[in-house]
C-alpha positions as CSV (number, residue, x, y, z in Angstrom):
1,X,-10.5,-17.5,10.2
2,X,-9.0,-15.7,7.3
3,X,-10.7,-13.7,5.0
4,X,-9.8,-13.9,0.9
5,X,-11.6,-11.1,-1.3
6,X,-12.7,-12.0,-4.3
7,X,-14.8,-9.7,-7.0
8,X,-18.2,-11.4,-6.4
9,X,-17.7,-11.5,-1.8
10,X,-15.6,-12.0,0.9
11,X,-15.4,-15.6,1.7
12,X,-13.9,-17.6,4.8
13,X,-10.8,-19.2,3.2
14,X,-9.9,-23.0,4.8
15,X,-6.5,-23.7,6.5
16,X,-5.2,-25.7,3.3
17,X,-6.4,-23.1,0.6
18,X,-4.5,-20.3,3.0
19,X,-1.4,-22.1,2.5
20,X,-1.6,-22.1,-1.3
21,X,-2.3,-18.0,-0.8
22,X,0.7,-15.8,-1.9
23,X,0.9,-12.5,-0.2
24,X,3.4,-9.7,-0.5
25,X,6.0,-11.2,2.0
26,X,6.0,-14.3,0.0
27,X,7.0,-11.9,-3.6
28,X,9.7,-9.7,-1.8
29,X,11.7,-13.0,-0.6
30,X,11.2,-14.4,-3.7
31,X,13.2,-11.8,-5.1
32,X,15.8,-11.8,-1.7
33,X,14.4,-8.9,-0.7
34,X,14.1,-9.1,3.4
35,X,10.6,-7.8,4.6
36,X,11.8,-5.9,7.6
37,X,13.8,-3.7,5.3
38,X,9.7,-2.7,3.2
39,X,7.3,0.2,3.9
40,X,4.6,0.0,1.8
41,X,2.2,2.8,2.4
42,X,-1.1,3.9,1.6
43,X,-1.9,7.3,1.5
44,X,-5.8,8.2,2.5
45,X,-6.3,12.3,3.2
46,X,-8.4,12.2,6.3
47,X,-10.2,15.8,4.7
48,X,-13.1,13.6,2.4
49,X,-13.1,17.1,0.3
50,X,-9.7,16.2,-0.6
51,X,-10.3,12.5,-1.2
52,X,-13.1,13.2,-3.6
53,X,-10.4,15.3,-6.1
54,X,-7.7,13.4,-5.9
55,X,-8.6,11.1,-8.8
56,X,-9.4,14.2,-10.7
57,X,-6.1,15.6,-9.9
58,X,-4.2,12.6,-10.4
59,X,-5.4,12.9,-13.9
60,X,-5.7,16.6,-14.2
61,X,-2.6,17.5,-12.6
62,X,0.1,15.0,-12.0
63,X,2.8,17.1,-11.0
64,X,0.7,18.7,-8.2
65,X,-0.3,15.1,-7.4
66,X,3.3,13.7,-7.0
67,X,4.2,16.7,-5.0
68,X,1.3,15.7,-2.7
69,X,2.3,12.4,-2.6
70,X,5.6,13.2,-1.8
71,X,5.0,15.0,1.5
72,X,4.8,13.3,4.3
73,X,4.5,14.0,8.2
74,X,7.6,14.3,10.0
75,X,7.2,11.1,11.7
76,X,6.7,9.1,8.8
77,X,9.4,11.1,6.8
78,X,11.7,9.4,9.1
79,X,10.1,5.8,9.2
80,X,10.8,6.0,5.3
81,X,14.4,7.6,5.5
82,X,15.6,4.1,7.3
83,X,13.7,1.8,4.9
84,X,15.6,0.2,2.2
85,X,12.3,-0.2,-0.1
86,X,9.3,2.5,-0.2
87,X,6.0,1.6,-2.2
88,X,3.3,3.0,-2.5
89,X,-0.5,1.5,-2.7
């Protein structure tokens, strides 16, 4: 069973409101944009010191923010050099 989150709950969503769902997949090829070709990524620290200031620095400090953002570990630096589309959530 799939889930769908609302504000209020989670609640078990029935096989004909799943096909009335849209999900990312269904915006990208709406816009001919081929899914296999999309990384989107989702950046968590695993240090919860660092997760706790990262709003705060966000805000406080965007340029030291982006330049977090923007470093990666060699493995994923080269998953994203073959992608066509990179986004971040």
């Amino acid at each position: 069973m799939w889930l769908h989150h609302t504000i209020e709950s989670v609640k078990p969503v029935s096989r004909s409101e799943r096909s009335r769902i849209m999900n990312f997949n269904d915006l990208l090829t709406g816009k001919d944009i081929n899914p296999q070709d999309v990384i989107v990524m989702r950046r968590r620290p695993r240090e919860a010191p660092l997760r706790k200031v990262l709003p705060w620095l966000a805000a406080e400090r965007p340029d030291l923010f982006n330049a977090y953002q923007q470093t990666q570990r060699e493995t994923v630096e080269k998953t994203v050099l073959t992608a066509k589309y990179v986004d971040r959530i």
